[in-house]
PDB file with one MODEL, atoms N, CA, C and O in Angstrom:
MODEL        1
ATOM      1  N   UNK A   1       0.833  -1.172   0.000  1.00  0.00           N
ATOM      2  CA  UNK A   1       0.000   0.000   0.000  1.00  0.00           C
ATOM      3  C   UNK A   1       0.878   1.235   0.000  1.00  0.00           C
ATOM      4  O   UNK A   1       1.743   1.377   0.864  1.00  0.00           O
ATOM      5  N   UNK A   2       0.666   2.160  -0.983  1.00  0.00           N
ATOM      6  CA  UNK A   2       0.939   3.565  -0.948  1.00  0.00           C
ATOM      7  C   UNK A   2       1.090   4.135  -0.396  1.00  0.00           C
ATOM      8  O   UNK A   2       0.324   3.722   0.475  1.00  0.00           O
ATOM      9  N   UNK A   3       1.798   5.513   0.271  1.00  0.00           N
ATOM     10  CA  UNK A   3       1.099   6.629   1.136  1.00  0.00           C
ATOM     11  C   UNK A   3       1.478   6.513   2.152  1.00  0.00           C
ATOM     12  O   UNK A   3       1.921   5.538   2.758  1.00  0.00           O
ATOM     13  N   UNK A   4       1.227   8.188   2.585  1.00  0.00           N
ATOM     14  CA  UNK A   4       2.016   8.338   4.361  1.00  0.00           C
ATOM     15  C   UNK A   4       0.646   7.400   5.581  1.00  0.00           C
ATOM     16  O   UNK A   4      -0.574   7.527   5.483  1.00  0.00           O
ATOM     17  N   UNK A   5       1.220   6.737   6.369  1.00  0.00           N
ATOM     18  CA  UNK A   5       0.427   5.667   7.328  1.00  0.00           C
ATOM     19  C   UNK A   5       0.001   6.995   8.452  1.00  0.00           C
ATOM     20  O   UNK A   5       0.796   7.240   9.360  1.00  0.00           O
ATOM     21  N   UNK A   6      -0.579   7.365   8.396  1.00  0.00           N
ATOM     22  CA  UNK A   6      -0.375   8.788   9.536  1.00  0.00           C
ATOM     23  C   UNK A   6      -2.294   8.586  10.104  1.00  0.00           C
ATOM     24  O   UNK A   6      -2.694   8.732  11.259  1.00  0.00           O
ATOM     25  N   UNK A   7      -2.953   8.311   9.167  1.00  0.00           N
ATOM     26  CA  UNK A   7      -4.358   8.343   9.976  1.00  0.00           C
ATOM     27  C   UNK A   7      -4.824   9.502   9.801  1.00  0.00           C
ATOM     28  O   UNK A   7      -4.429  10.630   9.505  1.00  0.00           O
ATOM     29  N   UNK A   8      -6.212   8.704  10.176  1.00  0.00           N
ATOM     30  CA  UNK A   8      -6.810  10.609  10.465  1.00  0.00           C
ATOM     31  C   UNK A   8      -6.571  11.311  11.151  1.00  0.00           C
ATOM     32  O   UNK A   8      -7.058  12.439  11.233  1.00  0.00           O
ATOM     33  N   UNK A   9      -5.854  10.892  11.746  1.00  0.00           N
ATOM     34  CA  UNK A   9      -5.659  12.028  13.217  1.00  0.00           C
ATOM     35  C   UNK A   9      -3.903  12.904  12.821  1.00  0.00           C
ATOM     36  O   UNK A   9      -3.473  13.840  13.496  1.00  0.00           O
ATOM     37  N   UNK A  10      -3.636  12.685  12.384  1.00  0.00           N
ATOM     38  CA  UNK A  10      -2.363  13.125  11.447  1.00  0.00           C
ATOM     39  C   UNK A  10      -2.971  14.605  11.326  1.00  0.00           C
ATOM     40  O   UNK A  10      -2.472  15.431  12.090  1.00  0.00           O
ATOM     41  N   UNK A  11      -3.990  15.047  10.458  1.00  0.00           N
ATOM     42  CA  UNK A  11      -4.546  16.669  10.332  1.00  0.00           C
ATOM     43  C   UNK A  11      -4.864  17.485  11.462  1.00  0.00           C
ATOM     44  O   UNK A  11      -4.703  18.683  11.692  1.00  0.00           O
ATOM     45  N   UNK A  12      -5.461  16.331  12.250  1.00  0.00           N
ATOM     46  CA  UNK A  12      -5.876  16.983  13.459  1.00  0.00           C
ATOM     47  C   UNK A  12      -4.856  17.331  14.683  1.00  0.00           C
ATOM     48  O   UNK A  12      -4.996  18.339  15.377  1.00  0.00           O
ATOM     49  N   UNK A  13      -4.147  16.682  14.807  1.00  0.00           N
ATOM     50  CA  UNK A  13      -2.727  16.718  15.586  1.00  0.00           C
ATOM     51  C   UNK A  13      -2.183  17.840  14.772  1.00  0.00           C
ATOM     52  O   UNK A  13      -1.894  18.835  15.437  1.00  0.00           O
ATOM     53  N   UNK A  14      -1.981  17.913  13.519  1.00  0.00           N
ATOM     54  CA  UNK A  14      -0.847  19.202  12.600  1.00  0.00           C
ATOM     55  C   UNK A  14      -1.394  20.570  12.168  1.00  0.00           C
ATOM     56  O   UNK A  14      -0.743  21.343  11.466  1.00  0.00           O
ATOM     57  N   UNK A  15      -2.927  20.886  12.738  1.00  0.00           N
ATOM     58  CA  UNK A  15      -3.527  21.395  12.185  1.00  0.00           C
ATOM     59  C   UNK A  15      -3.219  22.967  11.450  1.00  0.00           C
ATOM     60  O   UNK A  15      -3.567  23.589  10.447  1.00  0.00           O
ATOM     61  N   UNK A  16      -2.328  23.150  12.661  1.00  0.00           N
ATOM     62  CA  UNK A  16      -1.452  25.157  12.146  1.00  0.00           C
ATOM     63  C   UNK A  16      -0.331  24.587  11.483  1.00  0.00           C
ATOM     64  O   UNK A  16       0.730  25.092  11.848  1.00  0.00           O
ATOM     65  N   UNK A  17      -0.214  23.548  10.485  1.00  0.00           N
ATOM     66  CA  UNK A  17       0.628  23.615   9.613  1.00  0.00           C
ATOM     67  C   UNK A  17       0.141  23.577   8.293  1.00  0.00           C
ATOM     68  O   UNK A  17       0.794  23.952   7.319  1.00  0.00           O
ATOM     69  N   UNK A  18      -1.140  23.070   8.249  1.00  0.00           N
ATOM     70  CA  UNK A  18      -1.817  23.129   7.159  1.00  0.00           C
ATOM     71  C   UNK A  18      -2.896  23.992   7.691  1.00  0.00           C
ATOM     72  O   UNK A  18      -3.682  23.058   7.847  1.00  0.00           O
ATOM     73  N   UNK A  19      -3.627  25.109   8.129  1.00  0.00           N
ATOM     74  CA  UNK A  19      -4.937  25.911   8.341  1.00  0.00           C
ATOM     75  C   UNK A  19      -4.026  27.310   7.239  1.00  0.00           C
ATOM     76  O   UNK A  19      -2.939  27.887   7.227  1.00  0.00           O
ATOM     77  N   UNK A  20      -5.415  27.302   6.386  1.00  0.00           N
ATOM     78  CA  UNK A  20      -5.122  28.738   5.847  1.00  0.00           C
ATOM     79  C   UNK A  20      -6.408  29.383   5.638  1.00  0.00           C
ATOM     80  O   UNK A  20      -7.525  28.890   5.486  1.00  0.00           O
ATOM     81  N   UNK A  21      -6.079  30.393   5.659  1.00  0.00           N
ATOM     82  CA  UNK A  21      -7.575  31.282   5.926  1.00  0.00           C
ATOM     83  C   UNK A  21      -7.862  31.676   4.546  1.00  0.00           C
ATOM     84  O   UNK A  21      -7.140  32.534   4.037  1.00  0.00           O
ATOM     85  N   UNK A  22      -8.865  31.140   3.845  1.00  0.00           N
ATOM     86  CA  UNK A  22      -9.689  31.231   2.776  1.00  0.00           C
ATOM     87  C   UNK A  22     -10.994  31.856   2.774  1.00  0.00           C
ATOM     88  O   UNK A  22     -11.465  31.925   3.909  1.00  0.00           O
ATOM     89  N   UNK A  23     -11.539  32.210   2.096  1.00  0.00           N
ATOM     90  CA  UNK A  23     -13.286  32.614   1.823  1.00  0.00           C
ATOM     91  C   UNK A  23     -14.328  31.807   3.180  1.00  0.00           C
ATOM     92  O   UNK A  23     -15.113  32.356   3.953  1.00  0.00           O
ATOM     93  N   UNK A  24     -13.976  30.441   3.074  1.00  0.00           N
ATOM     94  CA  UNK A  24     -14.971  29.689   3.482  1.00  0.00           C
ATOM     95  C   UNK A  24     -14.620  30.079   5.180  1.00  0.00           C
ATOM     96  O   UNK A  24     -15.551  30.449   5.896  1.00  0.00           O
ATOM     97  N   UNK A  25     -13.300  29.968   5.700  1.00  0.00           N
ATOM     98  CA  UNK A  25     -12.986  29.477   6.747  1.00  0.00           C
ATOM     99  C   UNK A  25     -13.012  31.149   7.730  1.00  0.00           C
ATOM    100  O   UNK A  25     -13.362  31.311   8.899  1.00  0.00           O
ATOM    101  N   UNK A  26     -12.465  32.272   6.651  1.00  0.00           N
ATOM    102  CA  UNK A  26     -13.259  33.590   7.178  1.00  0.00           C
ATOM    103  C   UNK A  26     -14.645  33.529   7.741  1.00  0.00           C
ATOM    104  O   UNK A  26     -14.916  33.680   8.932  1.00  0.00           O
ATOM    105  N   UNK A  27     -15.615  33.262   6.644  1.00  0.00           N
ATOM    106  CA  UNK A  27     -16.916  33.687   7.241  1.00  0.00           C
ATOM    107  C   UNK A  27     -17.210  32.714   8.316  1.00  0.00           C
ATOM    108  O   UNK A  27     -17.982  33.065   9.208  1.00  0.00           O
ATOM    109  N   UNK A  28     -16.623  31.390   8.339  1.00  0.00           N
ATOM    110  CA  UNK A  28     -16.641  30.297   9.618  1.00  0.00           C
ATOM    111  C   UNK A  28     -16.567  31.427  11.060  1.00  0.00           C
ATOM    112  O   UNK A  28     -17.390  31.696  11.934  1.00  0.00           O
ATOM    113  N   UNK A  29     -15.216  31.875  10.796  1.00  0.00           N
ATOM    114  CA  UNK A  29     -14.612  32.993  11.872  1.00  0.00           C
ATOM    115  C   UNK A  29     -15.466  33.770  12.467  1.00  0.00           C
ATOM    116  O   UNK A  29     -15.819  33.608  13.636  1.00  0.00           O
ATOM    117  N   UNK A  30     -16.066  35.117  11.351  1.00  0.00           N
ATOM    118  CA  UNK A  30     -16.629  35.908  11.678  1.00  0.00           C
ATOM    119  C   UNK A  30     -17.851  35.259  12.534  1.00  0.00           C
ATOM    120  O   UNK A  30     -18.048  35.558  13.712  1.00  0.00           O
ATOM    121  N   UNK A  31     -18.693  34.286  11.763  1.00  0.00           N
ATOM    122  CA  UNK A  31     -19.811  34.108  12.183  1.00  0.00           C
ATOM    123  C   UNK A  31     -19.537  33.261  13.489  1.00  0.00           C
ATOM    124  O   UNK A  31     -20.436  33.446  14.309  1.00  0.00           O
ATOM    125  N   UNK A  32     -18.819  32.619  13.810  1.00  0.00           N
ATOM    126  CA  UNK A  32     -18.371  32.218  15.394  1.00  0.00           C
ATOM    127  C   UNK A  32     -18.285  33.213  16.510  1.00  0.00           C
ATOM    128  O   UNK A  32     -18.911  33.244  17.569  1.00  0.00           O
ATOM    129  N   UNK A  33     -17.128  34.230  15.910  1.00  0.00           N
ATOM    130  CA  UNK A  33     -17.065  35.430  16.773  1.00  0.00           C
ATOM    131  C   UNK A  33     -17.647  36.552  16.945  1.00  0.00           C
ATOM    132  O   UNK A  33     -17.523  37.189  17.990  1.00  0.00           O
ATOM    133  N   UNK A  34     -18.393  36.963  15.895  1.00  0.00           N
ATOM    134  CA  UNK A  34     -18.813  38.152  16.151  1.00  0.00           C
ATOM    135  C   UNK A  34     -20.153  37.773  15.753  1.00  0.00           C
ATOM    136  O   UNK A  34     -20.812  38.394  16.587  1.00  0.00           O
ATOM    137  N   UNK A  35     -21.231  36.979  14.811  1.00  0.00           N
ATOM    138  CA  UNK A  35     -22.688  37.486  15.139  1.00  0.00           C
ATOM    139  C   UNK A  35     -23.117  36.202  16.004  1.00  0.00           C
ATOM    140  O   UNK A  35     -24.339  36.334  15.936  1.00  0.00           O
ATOM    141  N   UNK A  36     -22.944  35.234  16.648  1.00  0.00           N
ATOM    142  CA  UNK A  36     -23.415  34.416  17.501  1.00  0.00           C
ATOM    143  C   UNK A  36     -23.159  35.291  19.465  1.00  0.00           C
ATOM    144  O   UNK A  36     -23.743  35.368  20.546  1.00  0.00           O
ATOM    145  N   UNK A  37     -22.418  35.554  19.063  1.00  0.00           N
ATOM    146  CA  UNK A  37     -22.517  36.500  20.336  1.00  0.00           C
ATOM    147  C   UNK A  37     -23.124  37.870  20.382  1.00  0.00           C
ATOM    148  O   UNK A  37     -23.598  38.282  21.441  1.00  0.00           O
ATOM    149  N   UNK A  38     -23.137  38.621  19.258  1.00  0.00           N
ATOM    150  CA  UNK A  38     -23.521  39.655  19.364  1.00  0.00           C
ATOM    151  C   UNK A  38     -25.488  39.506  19.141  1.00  0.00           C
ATOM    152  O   UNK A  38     -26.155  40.482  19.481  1.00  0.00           O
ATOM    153  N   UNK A  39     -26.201  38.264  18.579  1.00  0.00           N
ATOM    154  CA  UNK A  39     -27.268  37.977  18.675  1.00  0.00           C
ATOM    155  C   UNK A  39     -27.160  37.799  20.303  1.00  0.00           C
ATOM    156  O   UNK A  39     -27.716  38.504  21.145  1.00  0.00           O
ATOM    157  N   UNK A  40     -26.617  37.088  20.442  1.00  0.00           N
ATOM    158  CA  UNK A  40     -26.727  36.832  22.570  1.00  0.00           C
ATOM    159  C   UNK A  40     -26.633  37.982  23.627  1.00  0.00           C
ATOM    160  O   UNK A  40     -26.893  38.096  24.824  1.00  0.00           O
ATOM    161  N   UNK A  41     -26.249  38.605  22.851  1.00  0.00           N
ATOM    162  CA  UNK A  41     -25.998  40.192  23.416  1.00  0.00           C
ATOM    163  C   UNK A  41     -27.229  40.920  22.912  1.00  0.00           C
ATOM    164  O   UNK A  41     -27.796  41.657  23.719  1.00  0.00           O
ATOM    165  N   UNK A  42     -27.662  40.826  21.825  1.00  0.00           N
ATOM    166  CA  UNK A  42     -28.728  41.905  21.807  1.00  0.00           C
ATOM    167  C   UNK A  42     -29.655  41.155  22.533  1.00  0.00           C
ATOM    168  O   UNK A  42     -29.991  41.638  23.614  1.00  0.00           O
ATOM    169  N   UNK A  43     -30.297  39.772  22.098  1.00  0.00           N
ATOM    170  CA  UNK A  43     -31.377  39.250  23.323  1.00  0.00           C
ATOM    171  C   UNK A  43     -31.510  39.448  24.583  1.00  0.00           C
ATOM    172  O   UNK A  43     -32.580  39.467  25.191  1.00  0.00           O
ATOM    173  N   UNK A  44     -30.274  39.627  25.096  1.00  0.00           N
ATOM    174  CA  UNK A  44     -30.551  39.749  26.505  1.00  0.00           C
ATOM    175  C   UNK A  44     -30.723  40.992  26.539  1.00  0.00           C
ATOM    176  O   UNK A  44     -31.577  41.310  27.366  1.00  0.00           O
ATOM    177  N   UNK A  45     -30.063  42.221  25.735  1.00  0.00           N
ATOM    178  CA  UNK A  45     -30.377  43.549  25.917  1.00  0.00           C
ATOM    179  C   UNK A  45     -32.056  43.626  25.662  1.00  0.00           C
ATOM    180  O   UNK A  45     -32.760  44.176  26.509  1.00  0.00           O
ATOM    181  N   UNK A  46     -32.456  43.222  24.826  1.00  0.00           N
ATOM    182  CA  UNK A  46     -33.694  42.955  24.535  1.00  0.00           C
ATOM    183  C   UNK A  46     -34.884  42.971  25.439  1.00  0.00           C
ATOM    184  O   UNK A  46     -35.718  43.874  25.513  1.00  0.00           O
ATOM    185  N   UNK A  47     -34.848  41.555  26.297  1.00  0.00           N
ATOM    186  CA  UNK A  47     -35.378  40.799  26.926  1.00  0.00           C
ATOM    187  C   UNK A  47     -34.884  40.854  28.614  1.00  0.00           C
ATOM    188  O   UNK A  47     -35.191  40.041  29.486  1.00  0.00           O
ATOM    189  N   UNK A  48     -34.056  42.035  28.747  1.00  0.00           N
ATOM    190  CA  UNK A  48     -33.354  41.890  30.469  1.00  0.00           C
ATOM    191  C   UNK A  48     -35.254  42.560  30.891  1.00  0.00           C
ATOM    192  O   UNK A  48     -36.065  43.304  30.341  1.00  0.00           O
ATOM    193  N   UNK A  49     -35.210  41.954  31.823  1.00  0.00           N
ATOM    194  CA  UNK A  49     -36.353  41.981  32.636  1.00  0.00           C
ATOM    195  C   UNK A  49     -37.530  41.601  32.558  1.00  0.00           C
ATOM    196  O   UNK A  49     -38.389  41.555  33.439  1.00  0.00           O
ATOM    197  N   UNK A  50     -37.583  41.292  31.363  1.00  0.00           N
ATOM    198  CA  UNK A  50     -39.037  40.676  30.584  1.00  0.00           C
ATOM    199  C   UNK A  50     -39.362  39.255  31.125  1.00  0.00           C
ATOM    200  O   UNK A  50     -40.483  38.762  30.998  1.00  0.00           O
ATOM    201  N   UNK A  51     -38.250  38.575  31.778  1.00  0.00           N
ATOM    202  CA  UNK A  51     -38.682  37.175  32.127  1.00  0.00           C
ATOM    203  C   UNK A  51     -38.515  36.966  33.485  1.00  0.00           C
ATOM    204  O   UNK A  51     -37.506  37.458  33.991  1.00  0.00           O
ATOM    205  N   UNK A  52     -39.449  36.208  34.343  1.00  0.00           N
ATOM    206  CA  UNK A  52     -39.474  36.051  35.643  1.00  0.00           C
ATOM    207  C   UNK A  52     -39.212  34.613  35.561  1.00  0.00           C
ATOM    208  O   UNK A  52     -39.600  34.031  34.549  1.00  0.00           O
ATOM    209  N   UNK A  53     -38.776  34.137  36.225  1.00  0.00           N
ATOM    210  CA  UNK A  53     -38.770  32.423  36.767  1.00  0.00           C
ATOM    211  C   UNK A  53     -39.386  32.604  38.347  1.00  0.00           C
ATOM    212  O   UNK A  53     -40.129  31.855  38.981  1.00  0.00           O
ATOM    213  N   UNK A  54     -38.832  33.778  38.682  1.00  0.00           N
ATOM    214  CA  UNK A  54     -39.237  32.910  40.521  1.00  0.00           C
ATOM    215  C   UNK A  54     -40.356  33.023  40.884  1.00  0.00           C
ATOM    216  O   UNK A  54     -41.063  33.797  40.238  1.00  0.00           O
ATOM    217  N   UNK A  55     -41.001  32.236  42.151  1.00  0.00           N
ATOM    218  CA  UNK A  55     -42.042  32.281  42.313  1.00  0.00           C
ATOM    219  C   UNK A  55     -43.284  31.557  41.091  1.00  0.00           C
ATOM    220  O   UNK A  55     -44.367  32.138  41.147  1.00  0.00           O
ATOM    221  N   UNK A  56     -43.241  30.883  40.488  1.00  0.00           N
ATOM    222  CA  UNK A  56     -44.253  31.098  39.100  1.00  0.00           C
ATOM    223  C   UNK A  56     -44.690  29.837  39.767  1.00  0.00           C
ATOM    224  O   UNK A  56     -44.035  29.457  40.738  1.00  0.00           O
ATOM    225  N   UNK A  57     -46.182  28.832  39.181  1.00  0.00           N
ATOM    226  CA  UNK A  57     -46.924  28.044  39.464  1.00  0.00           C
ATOM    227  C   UNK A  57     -47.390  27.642  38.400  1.00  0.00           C
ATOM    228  O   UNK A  57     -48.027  28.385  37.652  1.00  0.00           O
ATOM    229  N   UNK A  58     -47.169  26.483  38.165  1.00  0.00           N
ATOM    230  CA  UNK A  58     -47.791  26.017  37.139  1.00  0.00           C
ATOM    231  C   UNK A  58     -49.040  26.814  36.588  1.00  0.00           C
ATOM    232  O   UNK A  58     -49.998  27.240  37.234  1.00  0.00           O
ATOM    233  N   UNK A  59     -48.715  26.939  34.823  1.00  0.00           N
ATOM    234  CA  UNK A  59     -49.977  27.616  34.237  1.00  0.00           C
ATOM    235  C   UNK A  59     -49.291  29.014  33.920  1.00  0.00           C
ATOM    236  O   UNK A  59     -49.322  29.401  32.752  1.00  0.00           O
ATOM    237  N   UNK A  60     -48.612  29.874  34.987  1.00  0.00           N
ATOM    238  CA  UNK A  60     -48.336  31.203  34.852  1.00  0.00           C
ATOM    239  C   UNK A  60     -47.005  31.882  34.196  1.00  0.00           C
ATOM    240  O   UNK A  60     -45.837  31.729  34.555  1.00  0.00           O
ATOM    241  N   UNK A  61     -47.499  32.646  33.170  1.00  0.00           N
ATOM    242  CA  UNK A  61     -46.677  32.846  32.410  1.00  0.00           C
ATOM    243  C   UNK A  61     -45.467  33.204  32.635  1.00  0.00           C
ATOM    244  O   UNK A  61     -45.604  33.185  33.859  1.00  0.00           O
ATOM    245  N   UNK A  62     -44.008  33.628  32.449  1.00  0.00           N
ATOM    246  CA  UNK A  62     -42.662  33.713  32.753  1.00  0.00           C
ATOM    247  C   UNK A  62     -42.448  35.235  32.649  1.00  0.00           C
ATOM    248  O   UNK A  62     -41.557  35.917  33.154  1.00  0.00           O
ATOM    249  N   UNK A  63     -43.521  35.614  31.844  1.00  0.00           N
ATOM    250  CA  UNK A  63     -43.140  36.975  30.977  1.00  0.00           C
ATOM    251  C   UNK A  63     -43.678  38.022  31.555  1.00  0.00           C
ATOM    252  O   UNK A  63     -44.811  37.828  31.995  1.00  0.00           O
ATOM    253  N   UNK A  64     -43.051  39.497  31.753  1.00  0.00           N
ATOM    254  CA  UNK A  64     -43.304  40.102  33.148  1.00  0.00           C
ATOM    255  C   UNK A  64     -44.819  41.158  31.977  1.00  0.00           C
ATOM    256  O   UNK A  64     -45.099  41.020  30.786  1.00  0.00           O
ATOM    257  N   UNK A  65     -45.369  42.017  32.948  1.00  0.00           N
ATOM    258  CA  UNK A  65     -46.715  42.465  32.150  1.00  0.00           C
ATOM    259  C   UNK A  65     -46.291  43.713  32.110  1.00  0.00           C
ATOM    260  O   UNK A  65     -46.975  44.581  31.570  1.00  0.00           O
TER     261      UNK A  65
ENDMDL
END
């Protein structure tokens, strides 16, 4: 048989020797770092106070009036 015996785990072990930042692996980036948090950030800016947990009883809604 042919070829380096290295496995799959060969890429994953070497990975900053082969990672290059292309089209695809940018918008991977951005959208990791900056709009998955910044959606989590506006919701809660959103929604700070709007939701109650304590006290509630079955049936009654979470959401303040």
């Amino acid at each position: 048989m042919a070829g380096d015996h290295h496995g799959p785990s060969h890429m994953r072990e070497n990975y900053e020797r082969h990672f290059r930042w292309t089209p695809k692996t940018t918008r991977h980036a951005v959208g990791l770092l900056v709009v998955v948090p910044g959606i989590l950030f506006w919701a809660a800016y959103r929604f700070e106070g709007a939701i109650n947990f304590e006290a509630k009883k079955r049936g009654e809604s979470i959401w303040e009036k």
